[in-house]
Backbone of each chain as ProteinMPNN parsed JSONL, in Angstrom:
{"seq_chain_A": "XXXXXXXXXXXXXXXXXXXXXXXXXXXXXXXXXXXXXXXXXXXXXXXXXXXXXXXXXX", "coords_chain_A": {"N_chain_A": [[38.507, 117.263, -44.004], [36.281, 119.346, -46.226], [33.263, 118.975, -47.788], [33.109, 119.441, -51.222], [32.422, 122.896, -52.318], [28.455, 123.481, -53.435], [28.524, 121.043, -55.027], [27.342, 117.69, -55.407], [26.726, 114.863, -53.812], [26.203, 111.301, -56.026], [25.188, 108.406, -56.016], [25.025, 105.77, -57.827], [22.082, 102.902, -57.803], [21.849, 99.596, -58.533], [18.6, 98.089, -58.773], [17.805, 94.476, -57.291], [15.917, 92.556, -58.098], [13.795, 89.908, -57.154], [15.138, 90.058, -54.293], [18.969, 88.792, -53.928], [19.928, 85.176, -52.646], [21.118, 85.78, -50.02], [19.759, 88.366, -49.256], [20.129, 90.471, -50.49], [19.157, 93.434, -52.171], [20.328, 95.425, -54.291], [22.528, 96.462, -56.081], [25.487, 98.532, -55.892], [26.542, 100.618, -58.181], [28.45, 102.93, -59.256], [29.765, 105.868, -57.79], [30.008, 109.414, -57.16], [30.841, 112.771, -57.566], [28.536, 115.136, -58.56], [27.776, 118.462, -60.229], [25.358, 120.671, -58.554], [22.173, 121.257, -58.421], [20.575, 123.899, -60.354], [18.257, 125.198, -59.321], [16.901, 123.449, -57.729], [18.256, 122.918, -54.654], [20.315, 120.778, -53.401], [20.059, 118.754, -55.223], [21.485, 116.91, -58.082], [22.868, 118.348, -60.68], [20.808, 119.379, -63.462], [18.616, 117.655, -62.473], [16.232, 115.984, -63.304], [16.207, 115.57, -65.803], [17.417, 113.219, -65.286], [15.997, 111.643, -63.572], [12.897, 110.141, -62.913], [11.209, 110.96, -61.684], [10.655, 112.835, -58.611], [11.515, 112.121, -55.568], [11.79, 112.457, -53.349], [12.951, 115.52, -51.374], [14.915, 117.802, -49.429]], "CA_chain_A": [[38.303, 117.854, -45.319], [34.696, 119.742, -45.744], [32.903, 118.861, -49.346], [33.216, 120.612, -52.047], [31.038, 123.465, -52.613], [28.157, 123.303, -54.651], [28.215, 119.71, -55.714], [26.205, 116.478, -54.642], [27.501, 112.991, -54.29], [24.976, 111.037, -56.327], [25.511, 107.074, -55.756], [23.874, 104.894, -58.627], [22.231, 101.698, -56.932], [21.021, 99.273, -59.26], [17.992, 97.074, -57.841], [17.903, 92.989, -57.521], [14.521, 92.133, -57.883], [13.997, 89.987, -56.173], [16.804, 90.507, -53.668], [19.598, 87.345, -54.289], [19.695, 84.516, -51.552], [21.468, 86.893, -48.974], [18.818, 89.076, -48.882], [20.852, 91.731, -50.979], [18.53, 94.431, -52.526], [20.339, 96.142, -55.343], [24.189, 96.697, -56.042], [26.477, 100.381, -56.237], [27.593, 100.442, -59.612], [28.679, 103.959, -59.183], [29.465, 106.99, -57.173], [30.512, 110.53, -57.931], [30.357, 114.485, -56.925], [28.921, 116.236, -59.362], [27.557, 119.594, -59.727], [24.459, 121.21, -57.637], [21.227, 122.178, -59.284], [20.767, 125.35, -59.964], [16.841, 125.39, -58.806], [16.334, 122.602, -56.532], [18.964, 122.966, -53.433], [20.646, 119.639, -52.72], [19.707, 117.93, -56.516], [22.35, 117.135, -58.956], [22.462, 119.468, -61.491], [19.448, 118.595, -63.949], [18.185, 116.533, -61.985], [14.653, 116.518, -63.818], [16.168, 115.046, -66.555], [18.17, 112.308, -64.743], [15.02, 110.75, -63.109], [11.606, 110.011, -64.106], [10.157, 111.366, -60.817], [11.037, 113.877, -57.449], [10.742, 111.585, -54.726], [12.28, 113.316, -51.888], [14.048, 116.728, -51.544], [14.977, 118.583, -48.48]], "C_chain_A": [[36.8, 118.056, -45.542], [34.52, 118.801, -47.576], [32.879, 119.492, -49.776], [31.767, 121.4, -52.397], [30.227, 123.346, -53.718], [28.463, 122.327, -55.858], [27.925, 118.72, -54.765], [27.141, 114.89, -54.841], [26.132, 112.234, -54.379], [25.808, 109.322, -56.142], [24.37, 106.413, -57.083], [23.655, 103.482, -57.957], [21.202, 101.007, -58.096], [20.115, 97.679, -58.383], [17.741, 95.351, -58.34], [16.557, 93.184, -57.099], [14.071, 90.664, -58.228], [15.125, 89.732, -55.647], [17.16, 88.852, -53.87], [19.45, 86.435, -52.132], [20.218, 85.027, -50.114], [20.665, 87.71, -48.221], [19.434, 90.739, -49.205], [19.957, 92.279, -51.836], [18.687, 95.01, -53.663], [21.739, 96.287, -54.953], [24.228, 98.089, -56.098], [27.075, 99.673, -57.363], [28.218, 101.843, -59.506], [28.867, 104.994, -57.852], [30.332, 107.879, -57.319], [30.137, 111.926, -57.188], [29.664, 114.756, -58.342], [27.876, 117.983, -59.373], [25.938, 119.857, -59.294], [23.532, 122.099, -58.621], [20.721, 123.642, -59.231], [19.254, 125.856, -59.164], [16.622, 124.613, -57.741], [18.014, 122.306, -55.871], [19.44, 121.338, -53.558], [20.821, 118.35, -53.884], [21.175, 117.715, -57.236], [21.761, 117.327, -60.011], [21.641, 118.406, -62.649], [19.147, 117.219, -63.574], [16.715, 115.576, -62.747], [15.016, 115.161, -65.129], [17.528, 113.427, -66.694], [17.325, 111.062, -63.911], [14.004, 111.171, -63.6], [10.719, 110.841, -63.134], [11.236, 111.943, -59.547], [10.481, 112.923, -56.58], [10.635, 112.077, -53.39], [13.091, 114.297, -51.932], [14.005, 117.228, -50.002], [14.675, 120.134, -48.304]], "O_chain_A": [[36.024, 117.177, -45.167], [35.384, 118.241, -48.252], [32.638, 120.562, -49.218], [30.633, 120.98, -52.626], [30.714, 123.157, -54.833], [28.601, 122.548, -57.061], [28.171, 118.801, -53.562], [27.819, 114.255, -55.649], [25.224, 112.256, -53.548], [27.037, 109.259, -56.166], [23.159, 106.624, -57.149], [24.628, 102.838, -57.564], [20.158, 101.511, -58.512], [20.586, 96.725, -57.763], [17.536, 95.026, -59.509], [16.128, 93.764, -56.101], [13.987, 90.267, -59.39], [16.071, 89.256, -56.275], [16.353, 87.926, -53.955], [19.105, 86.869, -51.033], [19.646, 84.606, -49.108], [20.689, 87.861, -47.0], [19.306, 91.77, -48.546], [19.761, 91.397, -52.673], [17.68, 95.276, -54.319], [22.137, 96.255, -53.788], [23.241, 98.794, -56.306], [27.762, 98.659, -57.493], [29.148, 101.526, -60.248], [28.075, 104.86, -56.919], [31.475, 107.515, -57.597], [29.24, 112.046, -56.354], [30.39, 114.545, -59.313], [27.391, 118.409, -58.325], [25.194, 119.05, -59.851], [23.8, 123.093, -59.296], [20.528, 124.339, -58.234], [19.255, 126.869, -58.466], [16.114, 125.137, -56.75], [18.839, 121.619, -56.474], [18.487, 120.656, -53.935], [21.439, 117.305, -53.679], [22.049, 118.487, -56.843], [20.687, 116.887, -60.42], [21.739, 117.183, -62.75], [19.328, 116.119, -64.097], [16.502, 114.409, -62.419], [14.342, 114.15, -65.329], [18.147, 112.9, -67.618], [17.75, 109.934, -63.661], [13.852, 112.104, -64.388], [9.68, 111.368, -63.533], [12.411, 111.58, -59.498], [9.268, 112.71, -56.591], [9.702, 112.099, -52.588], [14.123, 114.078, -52.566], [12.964, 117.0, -49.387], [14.828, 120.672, -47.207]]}, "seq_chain_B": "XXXXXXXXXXXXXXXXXXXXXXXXXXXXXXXXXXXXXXXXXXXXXXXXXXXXXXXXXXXXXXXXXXXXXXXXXXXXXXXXXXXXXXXXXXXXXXXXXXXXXXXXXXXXXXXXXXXXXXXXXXXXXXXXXXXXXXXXXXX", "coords_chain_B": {"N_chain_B": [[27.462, 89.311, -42.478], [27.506, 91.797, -40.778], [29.068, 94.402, -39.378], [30.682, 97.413, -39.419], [33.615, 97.177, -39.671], [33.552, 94.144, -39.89], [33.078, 94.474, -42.44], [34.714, 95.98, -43.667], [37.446, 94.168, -43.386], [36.866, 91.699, -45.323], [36.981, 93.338, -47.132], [39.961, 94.433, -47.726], [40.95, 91.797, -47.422], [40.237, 91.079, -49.935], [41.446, 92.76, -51.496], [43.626, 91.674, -50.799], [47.548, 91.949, -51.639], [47.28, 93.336, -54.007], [47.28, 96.036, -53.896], [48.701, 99.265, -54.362], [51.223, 101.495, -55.288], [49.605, 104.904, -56.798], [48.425, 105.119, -60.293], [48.253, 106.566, -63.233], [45.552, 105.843, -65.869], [43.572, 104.215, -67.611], [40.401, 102.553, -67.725], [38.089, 100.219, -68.173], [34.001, 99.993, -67.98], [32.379, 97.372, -67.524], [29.897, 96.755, -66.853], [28.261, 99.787, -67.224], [29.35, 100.456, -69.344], [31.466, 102.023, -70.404], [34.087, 103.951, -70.693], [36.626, 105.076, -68.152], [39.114, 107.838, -67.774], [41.479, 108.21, -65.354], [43.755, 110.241, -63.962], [44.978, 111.642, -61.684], [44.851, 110.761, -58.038], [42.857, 111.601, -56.41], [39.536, 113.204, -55.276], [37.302, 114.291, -57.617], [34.875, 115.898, -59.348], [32.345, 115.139, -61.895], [31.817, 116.633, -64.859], [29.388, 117.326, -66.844], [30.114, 116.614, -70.461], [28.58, 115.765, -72.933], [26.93, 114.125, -74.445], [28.418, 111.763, -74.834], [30.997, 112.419, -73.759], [32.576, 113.256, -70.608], [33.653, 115.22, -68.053], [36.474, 115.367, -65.859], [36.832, 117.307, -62.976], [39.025, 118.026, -60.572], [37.948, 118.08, -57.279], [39.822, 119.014, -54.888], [42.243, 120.65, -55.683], [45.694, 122.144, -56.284], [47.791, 124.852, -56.37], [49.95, 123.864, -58.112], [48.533, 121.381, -59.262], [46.497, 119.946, -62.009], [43.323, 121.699, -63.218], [41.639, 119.662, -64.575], [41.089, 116.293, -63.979], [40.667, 114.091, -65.431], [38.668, 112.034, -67.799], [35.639, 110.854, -68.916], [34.003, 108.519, -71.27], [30.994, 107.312, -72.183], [28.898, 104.76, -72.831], [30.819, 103.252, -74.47], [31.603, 101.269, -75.526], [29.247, 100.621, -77.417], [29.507, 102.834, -79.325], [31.624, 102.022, -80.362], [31.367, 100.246, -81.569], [29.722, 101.145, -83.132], [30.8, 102.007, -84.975], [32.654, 100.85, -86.194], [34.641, 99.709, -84.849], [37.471, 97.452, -84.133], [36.964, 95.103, -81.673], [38.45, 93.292, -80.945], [40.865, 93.985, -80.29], [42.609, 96.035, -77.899], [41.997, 99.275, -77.47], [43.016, 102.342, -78.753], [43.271, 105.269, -77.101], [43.475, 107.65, -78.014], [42.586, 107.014, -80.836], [39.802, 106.923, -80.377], [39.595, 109.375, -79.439], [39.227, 110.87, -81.907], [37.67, 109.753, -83.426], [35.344, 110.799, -81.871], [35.156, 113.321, -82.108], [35.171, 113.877, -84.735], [31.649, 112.502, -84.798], [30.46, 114.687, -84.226], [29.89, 118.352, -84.952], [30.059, 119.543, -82.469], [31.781, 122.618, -81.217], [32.2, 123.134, -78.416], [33.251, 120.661, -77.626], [35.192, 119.866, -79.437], [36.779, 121.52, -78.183], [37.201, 120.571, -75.855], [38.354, 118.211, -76.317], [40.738, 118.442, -77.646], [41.716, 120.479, -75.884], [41.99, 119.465, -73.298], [41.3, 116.349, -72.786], [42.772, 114.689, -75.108], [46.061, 115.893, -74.327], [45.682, 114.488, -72.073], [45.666, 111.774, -72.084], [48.132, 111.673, -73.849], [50.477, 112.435, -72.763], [50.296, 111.246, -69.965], [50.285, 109.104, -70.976], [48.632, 106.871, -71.542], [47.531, 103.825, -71.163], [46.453, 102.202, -74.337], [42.909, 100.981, -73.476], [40.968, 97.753, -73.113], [38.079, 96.675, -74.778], [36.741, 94.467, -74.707], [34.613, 91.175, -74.483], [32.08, 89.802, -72.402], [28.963, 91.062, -72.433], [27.502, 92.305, -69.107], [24.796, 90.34, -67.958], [21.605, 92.542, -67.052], [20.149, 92.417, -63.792]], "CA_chain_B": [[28.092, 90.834, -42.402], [27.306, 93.024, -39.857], [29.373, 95.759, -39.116], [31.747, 98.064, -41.133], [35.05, 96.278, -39.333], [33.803, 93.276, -40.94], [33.189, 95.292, -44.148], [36.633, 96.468, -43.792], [38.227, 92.874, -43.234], [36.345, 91.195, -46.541], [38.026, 94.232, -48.395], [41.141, 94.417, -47.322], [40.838, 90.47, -47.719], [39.548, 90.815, -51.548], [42.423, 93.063, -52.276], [45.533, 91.623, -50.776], [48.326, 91.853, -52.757], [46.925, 93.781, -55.283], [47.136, 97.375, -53.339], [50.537, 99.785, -54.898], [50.667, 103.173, -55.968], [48.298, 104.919, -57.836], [49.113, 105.244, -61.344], [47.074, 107.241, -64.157], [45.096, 104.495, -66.21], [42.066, 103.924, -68.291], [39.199, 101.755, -66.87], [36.425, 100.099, -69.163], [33.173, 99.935, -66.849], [31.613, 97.118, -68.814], [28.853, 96.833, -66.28], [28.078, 100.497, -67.095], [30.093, 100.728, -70.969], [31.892, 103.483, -69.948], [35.68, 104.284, -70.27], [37.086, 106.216, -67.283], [40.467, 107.849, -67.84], [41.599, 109.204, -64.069], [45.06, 110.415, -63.952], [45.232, 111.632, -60.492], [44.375, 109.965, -57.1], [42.06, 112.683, -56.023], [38.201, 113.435, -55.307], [36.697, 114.61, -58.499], [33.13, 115.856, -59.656], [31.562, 114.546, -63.431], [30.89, 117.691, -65.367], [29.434, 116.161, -68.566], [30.323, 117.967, -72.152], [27.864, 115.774, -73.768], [25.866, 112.473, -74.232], [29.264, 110.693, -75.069], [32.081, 112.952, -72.905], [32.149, 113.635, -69.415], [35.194, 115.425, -67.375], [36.634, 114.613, -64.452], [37.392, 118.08, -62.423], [39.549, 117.877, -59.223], [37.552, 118.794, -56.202], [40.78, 120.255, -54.067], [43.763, 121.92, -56.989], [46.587, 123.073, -55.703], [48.293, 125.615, -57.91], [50.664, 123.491, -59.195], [47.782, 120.697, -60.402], [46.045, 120.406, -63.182], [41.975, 121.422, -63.041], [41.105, 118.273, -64.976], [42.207, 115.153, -64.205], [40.251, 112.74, -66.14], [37.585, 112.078, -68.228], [34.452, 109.413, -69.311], [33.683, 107.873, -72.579], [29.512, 106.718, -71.728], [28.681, 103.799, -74.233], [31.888, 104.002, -75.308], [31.235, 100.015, -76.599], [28.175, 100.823, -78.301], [29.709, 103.753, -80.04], [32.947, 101.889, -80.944], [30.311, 99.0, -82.276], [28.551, 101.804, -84.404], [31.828, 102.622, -85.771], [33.378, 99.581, -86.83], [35.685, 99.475, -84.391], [37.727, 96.187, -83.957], [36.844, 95.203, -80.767], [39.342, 92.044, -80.236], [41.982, 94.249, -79.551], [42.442, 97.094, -77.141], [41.167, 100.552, -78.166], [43.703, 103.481, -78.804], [42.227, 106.406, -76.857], [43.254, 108.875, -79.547], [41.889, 106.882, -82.101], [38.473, 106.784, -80.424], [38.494, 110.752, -79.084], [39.322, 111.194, -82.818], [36.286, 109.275, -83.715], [34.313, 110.968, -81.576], [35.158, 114.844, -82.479], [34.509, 113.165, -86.278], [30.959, 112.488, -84.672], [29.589, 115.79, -83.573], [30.045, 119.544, -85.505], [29.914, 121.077, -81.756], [33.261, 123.377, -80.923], [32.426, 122.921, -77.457], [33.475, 119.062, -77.751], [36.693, 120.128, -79.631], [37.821, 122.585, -77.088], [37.604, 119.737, -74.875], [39.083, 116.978, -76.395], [42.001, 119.009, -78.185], [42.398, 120.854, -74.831], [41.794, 118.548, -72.0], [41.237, 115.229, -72.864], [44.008, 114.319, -75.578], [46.81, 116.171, -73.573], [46.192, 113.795, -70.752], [46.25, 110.583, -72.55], [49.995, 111.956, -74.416], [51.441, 113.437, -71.401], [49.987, 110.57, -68.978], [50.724, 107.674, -71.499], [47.563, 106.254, -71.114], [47.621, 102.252, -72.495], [44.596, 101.201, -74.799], [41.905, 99.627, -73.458], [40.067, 96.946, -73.913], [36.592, 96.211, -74.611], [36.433, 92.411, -75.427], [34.633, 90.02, -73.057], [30.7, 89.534, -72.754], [28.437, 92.704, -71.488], [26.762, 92.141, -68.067], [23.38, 91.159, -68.162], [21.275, 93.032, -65.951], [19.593, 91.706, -62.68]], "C_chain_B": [[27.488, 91.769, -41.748], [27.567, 94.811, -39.435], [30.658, 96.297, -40.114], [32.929, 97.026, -40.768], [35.174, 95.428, -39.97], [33.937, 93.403, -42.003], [34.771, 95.29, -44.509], [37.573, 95.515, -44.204], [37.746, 92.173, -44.666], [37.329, 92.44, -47.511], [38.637, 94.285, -48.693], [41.557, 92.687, -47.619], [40.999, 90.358, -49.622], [40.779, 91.361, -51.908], [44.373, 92.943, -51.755], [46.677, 91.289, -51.304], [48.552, 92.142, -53.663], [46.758, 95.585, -54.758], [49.006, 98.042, -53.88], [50.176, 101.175, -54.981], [50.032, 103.533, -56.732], [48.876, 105.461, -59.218], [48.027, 105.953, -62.713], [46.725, 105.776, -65.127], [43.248, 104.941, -66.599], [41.511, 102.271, -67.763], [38.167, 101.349, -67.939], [35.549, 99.205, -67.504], [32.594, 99.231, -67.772], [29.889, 97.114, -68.119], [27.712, 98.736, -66.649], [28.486, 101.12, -68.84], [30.54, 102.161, -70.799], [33.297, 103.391, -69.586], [35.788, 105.585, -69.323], [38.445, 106.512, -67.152], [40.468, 109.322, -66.614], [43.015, 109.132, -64.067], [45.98, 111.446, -62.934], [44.477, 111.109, -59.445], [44.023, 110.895, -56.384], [40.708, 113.004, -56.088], [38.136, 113.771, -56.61], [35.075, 114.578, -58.434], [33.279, 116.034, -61.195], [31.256, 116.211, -63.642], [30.872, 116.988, -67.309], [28.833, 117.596, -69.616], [29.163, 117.174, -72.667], [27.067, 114.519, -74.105], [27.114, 111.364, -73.99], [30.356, 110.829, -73.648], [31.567, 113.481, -71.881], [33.864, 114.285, -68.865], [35.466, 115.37, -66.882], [37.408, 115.957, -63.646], [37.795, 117.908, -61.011], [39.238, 118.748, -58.488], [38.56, 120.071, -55.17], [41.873, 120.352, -55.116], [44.459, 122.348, -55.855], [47.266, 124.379, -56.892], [49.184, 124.929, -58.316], [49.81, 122.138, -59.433], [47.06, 121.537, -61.434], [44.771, 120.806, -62.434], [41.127, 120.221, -63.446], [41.652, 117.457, -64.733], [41.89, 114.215, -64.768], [39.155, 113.247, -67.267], [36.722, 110.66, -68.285], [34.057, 109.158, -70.175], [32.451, 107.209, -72.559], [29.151, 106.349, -73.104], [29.552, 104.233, -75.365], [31.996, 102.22, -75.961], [30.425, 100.021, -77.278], [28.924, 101.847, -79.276], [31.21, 102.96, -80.942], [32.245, 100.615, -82.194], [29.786, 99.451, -83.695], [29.483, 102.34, -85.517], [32.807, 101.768, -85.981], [34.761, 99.114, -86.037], [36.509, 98.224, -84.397], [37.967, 95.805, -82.261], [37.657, 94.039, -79.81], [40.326, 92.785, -79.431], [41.293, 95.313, -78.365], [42.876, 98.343, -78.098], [42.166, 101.836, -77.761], [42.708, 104.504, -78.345], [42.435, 107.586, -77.598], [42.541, 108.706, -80.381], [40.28, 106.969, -81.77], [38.321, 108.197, -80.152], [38.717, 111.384, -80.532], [37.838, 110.924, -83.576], [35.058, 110.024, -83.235], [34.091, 112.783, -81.681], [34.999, 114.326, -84.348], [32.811, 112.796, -86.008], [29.512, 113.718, -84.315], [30.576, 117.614, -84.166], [30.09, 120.353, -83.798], [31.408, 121.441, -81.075], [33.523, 123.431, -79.753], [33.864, 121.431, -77.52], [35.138, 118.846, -77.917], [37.429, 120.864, -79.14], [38.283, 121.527, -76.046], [38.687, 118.227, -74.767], [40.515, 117.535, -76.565], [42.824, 119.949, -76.277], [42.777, 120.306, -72.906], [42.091, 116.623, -71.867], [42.495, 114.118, -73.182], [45.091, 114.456, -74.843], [46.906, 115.036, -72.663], [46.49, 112.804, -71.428], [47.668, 110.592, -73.068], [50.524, 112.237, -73.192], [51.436, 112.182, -70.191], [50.544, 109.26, -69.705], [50.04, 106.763, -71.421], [47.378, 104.665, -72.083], [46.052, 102.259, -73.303], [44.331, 100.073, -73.879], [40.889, 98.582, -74.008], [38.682, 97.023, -73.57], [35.747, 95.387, -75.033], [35.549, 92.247, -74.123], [32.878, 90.345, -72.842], [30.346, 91.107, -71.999], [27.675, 92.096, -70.458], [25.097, 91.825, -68.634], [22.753, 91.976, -66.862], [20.017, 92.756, -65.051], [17.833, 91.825, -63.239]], "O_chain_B": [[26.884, 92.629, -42.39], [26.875, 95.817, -39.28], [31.278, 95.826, -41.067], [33.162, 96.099, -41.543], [36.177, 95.255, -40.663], [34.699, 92.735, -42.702], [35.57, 94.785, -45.297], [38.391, 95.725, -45.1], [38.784, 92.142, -45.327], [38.174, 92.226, -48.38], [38.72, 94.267, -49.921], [42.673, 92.512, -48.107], [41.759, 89.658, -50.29], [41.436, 90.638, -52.658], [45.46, 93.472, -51.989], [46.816, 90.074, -51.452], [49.487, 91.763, -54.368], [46.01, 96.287, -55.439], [50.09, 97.467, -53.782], [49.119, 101.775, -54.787], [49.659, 102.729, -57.586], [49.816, 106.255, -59.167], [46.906, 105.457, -62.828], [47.478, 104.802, -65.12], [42.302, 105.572, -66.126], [42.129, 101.231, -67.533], [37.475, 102.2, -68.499], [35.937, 98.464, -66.602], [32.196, 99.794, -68.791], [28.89, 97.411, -68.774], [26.535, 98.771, -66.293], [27.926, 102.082, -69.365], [29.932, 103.197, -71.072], [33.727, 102.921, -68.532], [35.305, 106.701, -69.516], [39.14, 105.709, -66.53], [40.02, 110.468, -66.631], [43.544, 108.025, -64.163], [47.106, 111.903, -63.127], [43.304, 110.908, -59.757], [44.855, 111.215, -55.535], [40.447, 113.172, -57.279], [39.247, 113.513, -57.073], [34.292, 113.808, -57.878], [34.07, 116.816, -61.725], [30.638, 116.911, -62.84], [31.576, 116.573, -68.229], [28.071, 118.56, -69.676], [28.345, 118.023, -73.02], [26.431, 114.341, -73.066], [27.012, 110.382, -73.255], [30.579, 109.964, -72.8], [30.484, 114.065, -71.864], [34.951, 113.853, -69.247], [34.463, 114.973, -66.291], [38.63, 115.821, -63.592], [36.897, 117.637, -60.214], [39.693, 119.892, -58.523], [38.336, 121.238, -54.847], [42.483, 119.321, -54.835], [44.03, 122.782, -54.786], [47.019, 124.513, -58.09], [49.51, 125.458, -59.379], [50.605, 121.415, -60.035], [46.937, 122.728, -61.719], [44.719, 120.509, -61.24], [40.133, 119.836, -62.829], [42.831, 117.445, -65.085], [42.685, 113.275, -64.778], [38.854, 114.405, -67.555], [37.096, 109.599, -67.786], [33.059, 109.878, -70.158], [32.675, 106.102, -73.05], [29.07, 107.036, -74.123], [29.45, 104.913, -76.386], [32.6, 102.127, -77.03], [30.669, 99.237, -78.195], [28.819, 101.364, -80.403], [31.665, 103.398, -81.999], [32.638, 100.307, -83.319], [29.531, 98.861, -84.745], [29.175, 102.897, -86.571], [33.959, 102.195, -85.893], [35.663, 98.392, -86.462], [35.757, 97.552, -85.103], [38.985, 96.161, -81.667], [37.617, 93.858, -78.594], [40.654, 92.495, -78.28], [40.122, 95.446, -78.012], [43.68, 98.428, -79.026], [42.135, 102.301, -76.622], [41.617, 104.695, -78.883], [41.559, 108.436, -77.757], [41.841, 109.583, -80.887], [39.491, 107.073, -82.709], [37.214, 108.657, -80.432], [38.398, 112.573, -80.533], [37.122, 111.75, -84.141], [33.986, 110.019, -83.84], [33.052, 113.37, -81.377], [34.336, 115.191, -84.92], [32.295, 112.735, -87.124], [28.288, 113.639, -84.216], [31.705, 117.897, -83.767], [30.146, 121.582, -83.763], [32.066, 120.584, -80.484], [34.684, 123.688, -79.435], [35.09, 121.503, -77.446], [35.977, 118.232, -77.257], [38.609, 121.002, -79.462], [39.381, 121.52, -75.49], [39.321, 117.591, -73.925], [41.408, 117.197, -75.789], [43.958, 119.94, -75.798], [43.433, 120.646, -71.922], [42.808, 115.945, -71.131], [43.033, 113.271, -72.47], [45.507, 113.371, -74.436], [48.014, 114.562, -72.409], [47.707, 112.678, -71.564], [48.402, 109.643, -72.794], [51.644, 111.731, -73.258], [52.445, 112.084, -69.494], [51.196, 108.437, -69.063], [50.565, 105.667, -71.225], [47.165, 104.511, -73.286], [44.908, 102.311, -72.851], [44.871, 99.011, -73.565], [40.217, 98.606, -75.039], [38.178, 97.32, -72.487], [34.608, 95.404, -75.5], [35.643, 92.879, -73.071], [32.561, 91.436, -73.315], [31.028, 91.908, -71.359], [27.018, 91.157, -70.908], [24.382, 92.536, -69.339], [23.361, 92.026, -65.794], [18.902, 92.866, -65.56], [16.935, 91.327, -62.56]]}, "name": "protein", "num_of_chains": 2, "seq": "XXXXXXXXXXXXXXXXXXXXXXXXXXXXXXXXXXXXXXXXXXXXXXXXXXXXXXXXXXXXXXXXXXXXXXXXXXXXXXXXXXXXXXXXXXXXXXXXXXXXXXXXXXXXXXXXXXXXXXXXXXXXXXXXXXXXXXXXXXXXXXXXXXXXXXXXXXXXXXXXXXXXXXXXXXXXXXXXXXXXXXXXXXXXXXXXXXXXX"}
């Protein structure tokens, strides 16, 4: 089964600071498709106003 | 924990006995305060109506599904908080998407609830949930 067009699977990871006695980092509270920004390729849609900063794009 | 297999085995471990058919059903995310009502067992992508409502469109449709199969209620304990809700019991999802087209003049909102949202909860039979029980703190 391909992915659906024109949407992103965004994963929310929330971070343990500092990581617990494991050496675990940050949990998945989330994950989801949703739709594909219309300006930046690969983003979910408004992305801009979903983070504070562009850290990496392809 | 090493490799996925083991991943796999802890999972499959965590949920034995507790795996059945999938059944339509409302979800409170308290880690997140967010009701999720999914009422098919199918990919979906979030297209969000609005700070509160979100919709849950099914990635592959056949022609005889629906296009929506769910939706999301985001700080749907804060909002039930700001609105006197009674929060011992469990939360009629009419009475709150009633509450929440009573919160906002936009016609988008009510196309969605009256045409998407409501429908599923009547038609699906969706139980109230609850949203008792402490809120996460966070790490």
């Amino acid at each position: 089964m391909s992915p659906p067009p024109a949407r992103v699977f965004v994963v929310l990871v929330i971070e343990l600071e500092p990581p617990d006695e494991h050496g675990i980092a940050g949990t998945i509270e989330h994950w989801n498709w949703v739709e594909e920004d219309s300006e930046l390729r690969q983003a979910p849609i408004n992305w801009n106003e979903r983070y504070n900063q562009l850290i990496w794009s392809r | 924990m090493n490799t996925p297999e083991e991943l796999g085995a802890l999972v499959r471990a965590t949920f034995v006995g507790e795996t059945g058919e999938f059944r339509p059903c409302a979800v409170f995310d308290r880690a997140l305060d967010c009701i999720r009502v999914i009422t098919a067992d199918t990919s979906v992508t979030e297209i969000r109506v609005n700070d509160l409502l979100t919709v849950l469109e099914d990635n592959y449709p056949n022609s005889n599904s629906r296009k929506y199969v769910g939706f999301t209620i985001k700080g749907a304990r804060h909002f039930c908080q700001q609105r006197s809700f009674n929060l011992t019991i469990p939360i009629k999802l009419t009475e709150l998407l009633d509450a929440i087209l009573a919160s906002t003049p936009d016609p988008f909102v009510r196309v969605v609830i009256d045409g998407i949202a409501r429908p599923l909860v009547e038609e699906k039979k969706i139980e109230p949930v609850s949203l008792s029980g402490p809120v996460p703190r966070a790490a």
